[in-house]
PAZAPA-4460 file (N, C-alpha, C; in steps of 0.05 Angstrom, whole numbers, plus 32768, in hexadecimal, padded with zeros to 4 digits):
% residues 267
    n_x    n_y    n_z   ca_x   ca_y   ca_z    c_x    c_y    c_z   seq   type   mol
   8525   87F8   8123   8516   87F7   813C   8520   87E0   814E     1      X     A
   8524   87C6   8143   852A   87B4   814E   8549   87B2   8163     2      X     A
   8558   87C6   814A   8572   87CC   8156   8572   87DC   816F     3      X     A
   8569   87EB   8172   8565   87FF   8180   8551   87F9   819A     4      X     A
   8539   87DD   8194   8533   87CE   81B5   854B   87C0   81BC     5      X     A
   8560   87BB   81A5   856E   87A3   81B7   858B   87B5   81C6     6      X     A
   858F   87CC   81BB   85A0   87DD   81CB   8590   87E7   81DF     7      X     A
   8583   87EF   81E7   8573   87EF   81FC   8576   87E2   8210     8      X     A
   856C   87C1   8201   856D   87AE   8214   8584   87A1   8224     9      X     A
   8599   87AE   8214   85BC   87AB   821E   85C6   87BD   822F    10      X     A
   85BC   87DB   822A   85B8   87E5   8242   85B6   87E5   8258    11      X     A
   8593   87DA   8252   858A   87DE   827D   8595   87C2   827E    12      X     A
   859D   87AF   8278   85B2   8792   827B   85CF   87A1   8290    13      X     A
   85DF   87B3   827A   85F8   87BF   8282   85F0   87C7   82A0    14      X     A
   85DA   87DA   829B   85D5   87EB   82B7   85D0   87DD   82D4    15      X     A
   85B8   87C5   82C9   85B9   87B6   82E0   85C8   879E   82EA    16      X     A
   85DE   87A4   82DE   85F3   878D   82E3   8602   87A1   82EB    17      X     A
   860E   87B6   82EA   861A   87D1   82FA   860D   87D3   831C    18      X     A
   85F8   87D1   831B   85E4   87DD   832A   85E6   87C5   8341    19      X     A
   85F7   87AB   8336   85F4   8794   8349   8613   8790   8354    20      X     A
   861F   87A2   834F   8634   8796   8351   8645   87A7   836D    21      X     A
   865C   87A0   837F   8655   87A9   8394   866D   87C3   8390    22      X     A
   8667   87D5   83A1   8677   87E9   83A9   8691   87E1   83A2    23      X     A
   86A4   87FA   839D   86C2   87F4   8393   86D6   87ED   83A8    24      X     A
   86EB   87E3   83AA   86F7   87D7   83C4   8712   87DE   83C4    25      X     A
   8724   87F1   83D5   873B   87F4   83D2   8751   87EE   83E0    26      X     A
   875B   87E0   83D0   876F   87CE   83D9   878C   87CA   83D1    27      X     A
   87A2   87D5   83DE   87BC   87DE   83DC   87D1   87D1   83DC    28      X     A
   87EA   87CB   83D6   8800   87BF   83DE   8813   87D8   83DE    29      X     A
   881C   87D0   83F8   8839   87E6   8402   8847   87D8   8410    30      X     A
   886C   87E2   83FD   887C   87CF   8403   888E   87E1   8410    31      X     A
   8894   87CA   8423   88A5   87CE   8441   88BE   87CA   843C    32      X     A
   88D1   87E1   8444   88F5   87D3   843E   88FA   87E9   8453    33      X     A
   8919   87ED   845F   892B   87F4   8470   891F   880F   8472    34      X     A
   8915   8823   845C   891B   883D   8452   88FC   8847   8459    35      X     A
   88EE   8837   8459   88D6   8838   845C   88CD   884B   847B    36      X     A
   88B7   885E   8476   88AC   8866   8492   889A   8862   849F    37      X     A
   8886   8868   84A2   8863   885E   84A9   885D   8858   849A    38      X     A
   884B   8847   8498   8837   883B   8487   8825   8844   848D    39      X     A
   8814   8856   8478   87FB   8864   8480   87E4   8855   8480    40      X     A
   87CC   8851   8489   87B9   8841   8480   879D   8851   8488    41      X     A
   878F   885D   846F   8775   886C   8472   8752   885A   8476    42      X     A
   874B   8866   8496   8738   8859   849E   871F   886F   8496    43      X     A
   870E   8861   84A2   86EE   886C   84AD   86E6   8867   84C3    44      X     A
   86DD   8879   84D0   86D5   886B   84EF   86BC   885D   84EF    45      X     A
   86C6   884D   84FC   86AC   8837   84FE   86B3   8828   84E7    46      X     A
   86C4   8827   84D8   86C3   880B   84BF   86E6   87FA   84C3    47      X     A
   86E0   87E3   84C0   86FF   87D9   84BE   8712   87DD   84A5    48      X     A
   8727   87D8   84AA   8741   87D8   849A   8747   87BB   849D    49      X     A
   8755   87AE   8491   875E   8793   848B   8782   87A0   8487    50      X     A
   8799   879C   8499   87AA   879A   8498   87B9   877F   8493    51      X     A
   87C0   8777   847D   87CD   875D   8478   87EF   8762   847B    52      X     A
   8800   8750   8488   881A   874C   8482   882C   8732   8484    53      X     A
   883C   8727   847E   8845   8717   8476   884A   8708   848B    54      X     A
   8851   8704   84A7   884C   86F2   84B9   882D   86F6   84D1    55      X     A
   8834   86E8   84E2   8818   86F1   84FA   8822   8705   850B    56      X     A
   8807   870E   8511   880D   872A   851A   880F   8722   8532    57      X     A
   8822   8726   854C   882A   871C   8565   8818   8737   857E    58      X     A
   8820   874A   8577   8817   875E   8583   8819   877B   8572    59      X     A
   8812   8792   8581   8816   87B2   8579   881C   87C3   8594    60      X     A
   881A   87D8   8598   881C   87F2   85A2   8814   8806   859E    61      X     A
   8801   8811   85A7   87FA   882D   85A9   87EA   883B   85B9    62      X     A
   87DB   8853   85B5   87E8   8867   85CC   87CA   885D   85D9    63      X     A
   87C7   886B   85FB   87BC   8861   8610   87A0   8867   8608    64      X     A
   87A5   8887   8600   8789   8897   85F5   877D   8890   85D2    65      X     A
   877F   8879   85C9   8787   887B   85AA   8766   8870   85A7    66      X     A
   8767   8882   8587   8751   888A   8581   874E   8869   856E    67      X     A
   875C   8859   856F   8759   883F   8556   8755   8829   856F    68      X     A
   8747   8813   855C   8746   87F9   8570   874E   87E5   8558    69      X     A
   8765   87CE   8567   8774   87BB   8557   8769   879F   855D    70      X     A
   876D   8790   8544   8760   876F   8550   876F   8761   8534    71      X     A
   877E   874F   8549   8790   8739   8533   8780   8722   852E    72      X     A
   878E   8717   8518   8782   86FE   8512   879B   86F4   84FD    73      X     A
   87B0   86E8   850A   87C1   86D4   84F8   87CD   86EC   84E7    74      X     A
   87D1   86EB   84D3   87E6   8706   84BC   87D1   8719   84C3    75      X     A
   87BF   8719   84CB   87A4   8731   84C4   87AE   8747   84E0    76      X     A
   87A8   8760   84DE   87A5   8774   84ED   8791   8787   84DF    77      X     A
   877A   877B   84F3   8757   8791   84EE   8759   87B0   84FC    78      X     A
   8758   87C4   84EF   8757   87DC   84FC   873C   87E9   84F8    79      X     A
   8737   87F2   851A   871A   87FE   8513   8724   881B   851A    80      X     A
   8718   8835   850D   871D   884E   851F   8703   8858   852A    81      X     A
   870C   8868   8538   86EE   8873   8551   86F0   8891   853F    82      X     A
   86DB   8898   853D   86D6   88B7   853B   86DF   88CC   853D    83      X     A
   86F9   88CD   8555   8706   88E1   8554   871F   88E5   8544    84      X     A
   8720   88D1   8534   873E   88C8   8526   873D   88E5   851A    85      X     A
   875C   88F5   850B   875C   8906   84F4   8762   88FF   84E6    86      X     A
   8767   8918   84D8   8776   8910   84BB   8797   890F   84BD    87      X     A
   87A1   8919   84CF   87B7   8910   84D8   87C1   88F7   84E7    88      X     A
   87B0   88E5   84F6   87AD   88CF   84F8   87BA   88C7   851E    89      X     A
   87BF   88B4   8517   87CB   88A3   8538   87DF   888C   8529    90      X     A
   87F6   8893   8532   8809   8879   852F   8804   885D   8542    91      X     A
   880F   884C   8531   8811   8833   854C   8820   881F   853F    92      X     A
   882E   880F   8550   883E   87F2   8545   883A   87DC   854B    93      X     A
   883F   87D5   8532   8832   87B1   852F   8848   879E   8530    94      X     A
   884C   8784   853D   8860   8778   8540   8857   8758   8538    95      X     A
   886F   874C   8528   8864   8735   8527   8874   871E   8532    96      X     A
   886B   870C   852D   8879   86F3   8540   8896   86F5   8538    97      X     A
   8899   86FB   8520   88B7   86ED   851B   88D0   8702   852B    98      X     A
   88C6   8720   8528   88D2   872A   8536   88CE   874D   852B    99      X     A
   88C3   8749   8510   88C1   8769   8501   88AA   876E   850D   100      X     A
   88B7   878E   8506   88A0   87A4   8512   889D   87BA   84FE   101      X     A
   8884   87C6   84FB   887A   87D3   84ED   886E   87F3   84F7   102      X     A
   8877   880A   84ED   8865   881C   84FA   884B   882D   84E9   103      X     A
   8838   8829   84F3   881B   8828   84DE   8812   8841   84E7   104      X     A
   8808   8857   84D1   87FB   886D   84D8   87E0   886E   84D1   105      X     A
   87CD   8863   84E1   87AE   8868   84DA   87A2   888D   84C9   106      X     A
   87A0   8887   84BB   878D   88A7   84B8   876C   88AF   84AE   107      X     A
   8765   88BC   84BA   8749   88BE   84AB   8746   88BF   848D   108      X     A
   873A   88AF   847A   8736   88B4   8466   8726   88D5   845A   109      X     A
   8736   88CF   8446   8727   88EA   8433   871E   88EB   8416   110      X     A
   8717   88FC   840B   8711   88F6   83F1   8727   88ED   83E3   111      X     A
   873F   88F9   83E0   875A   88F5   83D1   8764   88D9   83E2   112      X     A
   875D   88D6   83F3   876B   88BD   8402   8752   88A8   8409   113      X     A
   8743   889C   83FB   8730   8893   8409   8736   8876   8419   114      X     A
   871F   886C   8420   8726   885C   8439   8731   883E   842B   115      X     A
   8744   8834   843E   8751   881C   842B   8743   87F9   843C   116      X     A
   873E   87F4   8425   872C   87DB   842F   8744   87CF   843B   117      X     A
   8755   87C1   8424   8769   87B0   842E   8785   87BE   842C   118      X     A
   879E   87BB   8441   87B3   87C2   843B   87CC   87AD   843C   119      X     A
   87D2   879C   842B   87EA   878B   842B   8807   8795   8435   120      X     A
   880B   8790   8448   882D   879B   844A   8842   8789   8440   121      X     A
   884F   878F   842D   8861   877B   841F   887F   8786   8422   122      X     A
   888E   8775   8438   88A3   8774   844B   88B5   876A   843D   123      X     A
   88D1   8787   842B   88E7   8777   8422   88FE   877A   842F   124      X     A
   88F9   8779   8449   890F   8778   8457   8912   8755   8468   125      X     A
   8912   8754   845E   891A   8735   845A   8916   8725   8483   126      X     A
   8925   8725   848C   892D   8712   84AC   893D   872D   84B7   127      X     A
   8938   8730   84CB   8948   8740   84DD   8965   8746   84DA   128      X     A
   897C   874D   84D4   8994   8749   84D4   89A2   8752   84E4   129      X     A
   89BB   8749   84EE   89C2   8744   8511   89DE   874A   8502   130      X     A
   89F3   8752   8515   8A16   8756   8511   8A16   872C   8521   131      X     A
   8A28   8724   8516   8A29   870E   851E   8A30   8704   853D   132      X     A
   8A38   8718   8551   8A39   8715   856C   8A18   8726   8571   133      X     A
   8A08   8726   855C   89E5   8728   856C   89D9   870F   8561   134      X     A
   89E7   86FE   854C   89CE   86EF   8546   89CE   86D5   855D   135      X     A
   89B9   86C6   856C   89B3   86B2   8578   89A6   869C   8562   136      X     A
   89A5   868B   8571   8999   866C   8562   8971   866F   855E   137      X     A
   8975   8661   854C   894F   8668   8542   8947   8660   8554   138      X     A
   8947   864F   8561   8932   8643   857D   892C   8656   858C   139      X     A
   8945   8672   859B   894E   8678   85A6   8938   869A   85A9   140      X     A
   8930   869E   8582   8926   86B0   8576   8902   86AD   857E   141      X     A
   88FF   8690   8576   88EC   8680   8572   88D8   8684   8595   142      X     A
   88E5   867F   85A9   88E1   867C   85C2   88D1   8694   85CD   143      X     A
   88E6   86A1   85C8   88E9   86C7   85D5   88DF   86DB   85C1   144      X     A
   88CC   86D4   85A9   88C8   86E4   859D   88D7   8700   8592   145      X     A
   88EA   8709   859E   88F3   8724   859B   890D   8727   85AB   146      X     A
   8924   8738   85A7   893E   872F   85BA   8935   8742   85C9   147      X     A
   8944   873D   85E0   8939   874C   8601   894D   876F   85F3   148      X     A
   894B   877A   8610   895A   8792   860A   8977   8797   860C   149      X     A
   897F   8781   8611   899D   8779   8612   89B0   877B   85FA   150      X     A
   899F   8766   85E1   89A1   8765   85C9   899C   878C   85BD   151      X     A
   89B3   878E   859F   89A8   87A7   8590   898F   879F   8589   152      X     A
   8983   8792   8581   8964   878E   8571   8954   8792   858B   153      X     A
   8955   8789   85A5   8947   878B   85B7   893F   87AA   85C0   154      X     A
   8959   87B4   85C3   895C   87D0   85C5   894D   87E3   85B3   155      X     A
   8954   87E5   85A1   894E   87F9   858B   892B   87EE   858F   156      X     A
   891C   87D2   8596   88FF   87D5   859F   88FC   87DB   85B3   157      X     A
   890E   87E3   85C5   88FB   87ED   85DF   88FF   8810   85DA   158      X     A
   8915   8816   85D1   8917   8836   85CC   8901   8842   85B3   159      X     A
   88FF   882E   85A9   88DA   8838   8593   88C8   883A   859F   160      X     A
   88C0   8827   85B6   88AD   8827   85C5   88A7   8843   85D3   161      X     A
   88C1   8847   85E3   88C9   8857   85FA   88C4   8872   85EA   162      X     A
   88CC   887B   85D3   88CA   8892   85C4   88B3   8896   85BD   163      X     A
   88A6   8882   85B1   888D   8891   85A2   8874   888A   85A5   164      X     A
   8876   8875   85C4   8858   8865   85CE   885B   8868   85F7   165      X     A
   886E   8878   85F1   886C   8880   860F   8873   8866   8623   166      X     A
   8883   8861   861F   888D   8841   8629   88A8   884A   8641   167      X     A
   889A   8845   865C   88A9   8855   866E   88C9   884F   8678   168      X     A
   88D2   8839   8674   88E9   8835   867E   88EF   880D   866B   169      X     A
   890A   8814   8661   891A   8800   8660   8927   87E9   866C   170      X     A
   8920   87D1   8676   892D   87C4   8688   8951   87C3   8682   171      X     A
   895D   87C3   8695   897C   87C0   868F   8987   87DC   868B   172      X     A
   8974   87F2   868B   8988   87FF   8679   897E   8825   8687   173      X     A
   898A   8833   868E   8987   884F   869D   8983   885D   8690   174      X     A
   896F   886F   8690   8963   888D   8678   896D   88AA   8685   175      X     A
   897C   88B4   8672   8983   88C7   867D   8972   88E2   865E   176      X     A
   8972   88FC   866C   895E   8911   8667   8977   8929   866A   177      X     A
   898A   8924   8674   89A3   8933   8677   89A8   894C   8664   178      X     A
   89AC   893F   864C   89B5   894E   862C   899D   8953   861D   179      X     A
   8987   894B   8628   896D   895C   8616   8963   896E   860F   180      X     A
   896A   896E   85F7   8969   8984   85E8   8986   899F   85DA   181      X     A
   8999   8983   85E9   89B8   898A   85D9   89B4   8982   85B6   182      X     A
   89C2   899C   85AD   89BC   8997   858D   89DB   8984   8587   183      X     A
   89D5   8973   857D   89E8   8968   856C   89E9   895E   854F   184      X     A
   89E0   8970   853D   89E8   8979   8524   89D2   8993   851D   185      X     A
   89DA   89A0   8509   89CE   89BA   8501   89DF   89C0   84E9   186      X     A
   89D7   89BA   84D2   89EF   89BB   84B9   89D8   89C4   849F   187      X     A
   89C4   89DC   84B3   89AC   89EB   8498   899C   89D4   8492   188      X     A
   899D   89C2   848C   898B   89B0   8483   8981   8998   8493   189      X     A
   8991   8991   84AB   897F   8982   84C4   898D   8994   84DC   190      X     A
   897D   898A   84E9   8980   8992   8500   8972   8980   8519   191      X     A
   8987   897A   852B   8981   8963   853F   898A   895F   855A   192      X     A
   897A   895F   8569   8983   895E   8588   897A   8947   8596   193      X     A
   898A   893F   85AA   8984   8928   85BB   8974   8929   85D0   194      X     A
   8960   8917   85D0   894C   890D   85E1   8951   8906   85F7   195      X     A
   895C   88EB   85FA   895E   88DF   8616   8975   88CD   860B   196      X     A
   8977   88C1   861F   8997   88AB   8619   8992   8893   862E   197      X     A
   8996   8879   8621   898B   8861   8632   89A8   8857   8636   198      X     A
   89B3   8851   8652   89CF   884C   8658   89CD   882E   8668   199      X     A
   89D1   881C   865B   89D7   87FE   8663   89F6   87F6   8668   200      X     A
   89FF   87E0   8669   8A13   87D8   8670   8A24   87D1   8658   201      X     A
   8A1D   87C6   8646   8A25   87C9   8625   8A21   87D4   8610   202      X     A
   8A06   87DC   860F   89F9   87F4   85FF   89F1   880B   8603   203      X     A
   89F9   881D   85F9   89EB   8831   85FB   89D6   8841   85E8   204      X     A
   89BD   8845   85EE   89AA   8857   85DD   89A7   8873   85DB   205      X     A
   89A8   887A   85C3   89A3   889A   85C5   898B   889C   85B4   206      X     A
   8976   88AC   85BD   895A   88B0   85B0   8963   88CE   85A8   207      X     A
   895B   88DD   8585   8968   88F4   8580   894B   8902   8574   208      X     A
   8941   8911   8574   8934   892D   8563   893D   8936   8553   209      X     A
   8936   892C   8535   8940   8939   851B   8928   894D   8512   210      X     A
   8932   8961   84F8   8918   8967   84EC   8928   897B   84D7   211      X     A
   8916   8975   84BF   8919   8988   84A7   8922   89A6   84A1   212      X     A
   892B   89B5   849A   8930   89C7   84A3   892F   89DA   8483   213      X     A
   8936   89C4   8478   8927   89CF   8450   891B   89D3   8452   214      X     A
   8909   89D4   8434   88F6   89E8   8427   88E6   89D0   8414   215      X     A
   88FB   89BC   8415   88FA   89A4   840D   88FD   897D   841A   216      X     A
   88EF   8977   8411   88F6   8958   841C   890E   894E   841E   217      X     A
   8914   8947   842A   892E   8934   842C   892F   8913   8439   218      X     A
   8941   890A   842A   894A   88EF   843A   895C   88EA   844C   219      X     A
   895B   88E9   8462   896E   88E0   8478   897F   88CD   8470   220      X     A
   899B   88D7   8473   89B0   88BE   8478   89B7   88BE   8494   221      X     A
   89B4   88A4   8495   89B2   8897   84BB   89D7   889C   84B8   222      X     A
   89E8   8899   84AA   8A03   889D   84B1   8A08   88AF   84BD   223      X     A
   89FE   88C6   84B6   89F8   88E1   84C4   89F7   88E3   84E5   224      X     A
   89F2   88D2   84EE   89F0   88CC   850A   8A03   88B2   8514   225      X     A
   8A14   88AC   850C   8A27   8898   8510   8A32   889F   8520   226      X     A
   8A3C   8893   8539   8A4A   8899   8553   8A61   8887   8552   227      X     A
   8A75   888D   8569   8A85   8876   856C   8A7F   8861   8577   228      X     A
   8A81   8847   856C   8A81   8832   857B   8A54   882B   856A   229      X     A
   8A54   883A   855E   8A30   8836   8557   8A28   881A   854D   230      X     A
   8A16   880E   8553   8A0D   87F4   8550   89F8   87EF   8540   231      X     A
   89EB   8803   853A   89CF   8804   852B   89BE   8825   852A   232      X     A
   89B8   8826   8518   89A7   8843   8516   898F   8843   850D   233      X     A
   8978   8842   8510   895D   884D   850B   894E   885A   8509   234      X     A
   893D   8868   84F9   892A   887E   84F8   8909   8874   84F5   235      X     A
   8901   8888   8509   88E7   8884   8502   88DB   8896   84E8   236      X     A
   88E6   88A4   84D8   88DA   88A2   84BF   88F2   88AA   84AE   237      X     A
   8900   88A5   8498   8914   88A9   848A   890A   88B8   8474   238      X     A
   88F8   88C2   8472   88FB   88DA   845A   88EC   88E7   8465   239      X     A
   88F8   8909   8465   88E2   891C   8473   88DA   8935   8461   240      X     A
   88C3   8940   846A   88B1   8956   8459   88C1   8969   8461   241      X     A
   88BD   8977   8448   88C9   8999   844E   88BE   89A3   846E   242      X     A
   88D5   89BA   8470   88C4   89C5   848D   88AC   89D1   8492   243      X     A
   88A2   89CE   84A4   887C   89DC   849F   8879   89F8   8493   244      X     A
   8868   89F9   848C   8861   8A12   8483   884A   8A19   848F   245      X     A
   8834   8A05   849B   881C   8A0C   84AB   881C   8A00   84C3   246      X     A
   8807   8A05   84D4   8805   89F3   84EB   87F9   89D7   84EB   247      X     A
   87E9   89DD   84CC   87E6   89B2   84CD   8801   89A8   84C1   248      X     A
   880C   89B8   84B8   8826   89A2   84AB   883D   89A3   84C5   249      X     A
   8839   89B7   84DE   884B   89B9   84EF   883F   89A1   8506   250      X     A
   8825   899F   8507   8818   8985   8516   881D   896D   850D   251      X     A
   8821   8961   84F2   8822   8950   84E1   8841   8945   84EC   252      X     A
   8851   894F   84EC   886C   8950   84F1   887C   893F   84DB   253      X     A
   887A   8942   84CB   887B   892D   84B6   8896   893B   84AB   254      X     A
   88A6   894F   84BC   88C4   8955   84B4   88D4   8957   84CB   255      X     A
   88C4   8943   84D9   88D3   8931   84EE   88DF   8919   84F1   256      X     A
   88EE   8911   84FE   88F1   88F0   850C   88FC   88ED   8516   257      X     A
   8901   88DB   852C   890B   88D2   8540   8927   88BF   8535   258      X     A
   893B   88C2   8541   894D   88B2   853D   895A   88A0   854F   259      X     A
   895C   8889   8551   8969   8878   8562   8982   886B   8558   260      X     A
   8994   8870   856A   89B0   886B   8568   89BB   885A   8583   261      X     A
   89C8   8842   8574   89D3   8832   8590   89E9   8830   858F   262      X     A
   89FA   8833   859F   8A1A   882E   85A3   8A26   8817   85B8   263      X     A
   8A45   880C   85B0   8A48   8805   85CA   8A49   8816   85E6   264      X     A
   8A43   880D   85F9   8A4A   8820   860B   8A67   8828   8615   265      X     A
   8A66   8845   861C   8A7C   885A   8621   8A85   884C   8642   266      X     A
   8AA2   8849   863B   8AAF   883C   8658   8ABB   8861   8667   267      X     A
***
């Protein structure tokens, strides 16, 4: 008998020490390198997200109509979403002082995805890396936060902007709409045509339309798009989903991306 009050008594102990303890908390690390695409991060409307990353957050970007509201604080980026968010979400980019940029996909949480208290971004792409006629002196970095559009690093940020946040014009540099929608590759398994083309005096930008064309995922090789005279290549997402099969996976676009390609400029 005795045994059996004192299991008891360990019981409702267990239970109300369960019973005190607070809600479960989820909290992630996702690590950032070259290869990397969005960073997804699952909200609730009306509740924050805690975006942590490894320097201070300087600024972001996104769209005019956007369903998320952002508020920095030092490494911190707080995301709130408003009610109309989906489950397919709203992109936006986060920039930090030193000079990296990040592109973050808010999405509505779900059961299988539920909402993420905290998200660490852990950045192994080390310092920016420059061909040695881009790199300038730290002060130089330090000052100007970010290289203008003159610089390849400058460039390749104003043509992200300009592509995927509606960012209307480039200083220095002329947009042409000429070849849009010229295919330049089609080999069964991608397929890609050119957007617009940013024409400066030393550089030139080409913004391109890729997309899946399998049955299957694939990884982009950026060589694939190597030009003469090319200076740098970028994608906004390097691994892509099979081709849609529905209209949420054809909304999703997630066997898409954008490609940015810089060259010297054509005399």
């Amino acid at each position: 008998m005795r045994a059996i009050k004192k299991y008891l008594t360990l019981t409702c102990t267990m239970l109300l020490v369960a019973g005190s303890l607070p809600p479960c908390v989820f909290a992630r690390d996702v690590m950032y390198d070259d290869k990397s695409g969005e960073v997804e991060v699952f909200v609730n409307p009306g509740e924050p997200t805690l975006v942590k990353f490894s320097g201070d957050v300087a600024g972001g970007y996104k769209r005019k109509d956007s369903n998320i509201s952002l508020d920095r604080n030092g490494h911190d980026l707080i995301v709130f979403a408003h009610k109309k968010i989906t489950a397919a979400g709203e992109g936006f980019i986060v920039r930090l002082e030193d000079g990296r940029s990040y592109s973050i996909r808010a999405k509505k949480s779900s059961v299988d995805a539920p909402r993420d208290d905290f998200v660490t971004v852990i950045d192994n792409r080390g310092d920016i890396i420059l061909s040695r006629e881009e790199e300038e002196p730290a002060h130089v970095e330090k000052q100007f936060g970010y290289a203008p559009p003159s610089k390849v690093s400058g460039l390749m940020r104003e043509m992200v902007l300009n592509a995927e946040f509606g960012k209307n014009s480039i200083v220095g540099y002329q947009r042409s709409d000429k070849y849009r929608g010229e295919p330049v590759l089609d080999d069964g398994a991608l397929k890609a045509t050119i957007d617009s083309i940013f024409i400066g005096p030393s550089l030139w930008g080409y913004v391109i339309d890729a997309s899946n064309q399998l049955d299957q995922s694939i990884k982009v090789n950026p060589a694939t798009f190597r030009l003469d005279g090319t200076r740098a290549i970028s994608l906004s997402n390097w691994e892509l989903a099979p081709r849609p099969m529905n209209v949420e996976q054809q909304i999703a676009g997630k066997h898409t991306t954008k490609v940015f390609v810089i060259t010297k400029a054509r005399k």
